[in-house]
N, C-alpha and C positions, 0 to 999 in steps of 0.2 A: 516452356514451363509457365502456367499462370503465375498471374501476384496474389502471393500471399495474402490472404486477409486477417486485419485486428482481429483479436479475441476479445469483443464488447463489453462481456463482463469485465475481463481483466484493466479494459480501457477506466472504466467506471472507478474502478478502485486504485490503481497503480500507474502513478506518473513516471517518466525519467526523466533524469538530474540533466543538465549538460555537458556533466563528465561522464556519464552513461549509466551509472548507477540508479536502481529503481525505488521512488518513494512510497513508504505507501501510510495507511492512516491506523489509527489503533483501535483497538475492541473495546467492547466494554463501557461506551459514552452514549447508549441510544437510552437506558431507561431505569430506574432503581437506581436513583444518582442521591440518594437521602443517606445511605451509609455509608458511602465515599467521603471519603477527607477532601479538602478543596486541593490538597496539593495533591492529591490523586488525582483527581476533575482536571486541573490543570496542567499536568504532564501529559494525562489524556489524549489532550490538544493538539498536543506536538506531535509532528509527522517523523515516522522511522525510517531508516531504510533497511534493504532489506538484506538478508544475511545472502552469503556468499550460494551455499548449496541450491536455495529458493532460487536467489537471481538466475541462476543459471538454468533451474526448471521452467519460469517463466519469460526468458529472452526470447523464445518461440510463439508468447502470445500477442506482443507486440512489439513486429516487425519496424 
């Protein structure tokens, strides 16, 4: 059986932890940032991770 290849998009967006659990970044900080609150902008920032159902749809895009 060949190796598996990354799914590049997925690589672009979604790191894993090195407890295996996958990070990922939040929406909503590319543009129309004038009616955001700064503690909105700044929670923004912080990186998520990802819920339990997702991880598991995406464990397959990177192997």
């Amino acid at each position: 059986m060949p190796k598996m290849k990354t799914h590049k998009g997925a690589a672009k967006r979604l790191k894993k932890t090195k407890s295996g659990k996958i990070k990922r970044f939040k929406a909503f900080k590319s543009h129309i940032l004038t009616k955001k609150s700064s503690k909105r902008k700044r929670n923004l920032r912080k990186a998520a991770i990802l819920t339990r159902g997702d991880q598991r749809r995406v464990q397959n895009l990177l192997p």
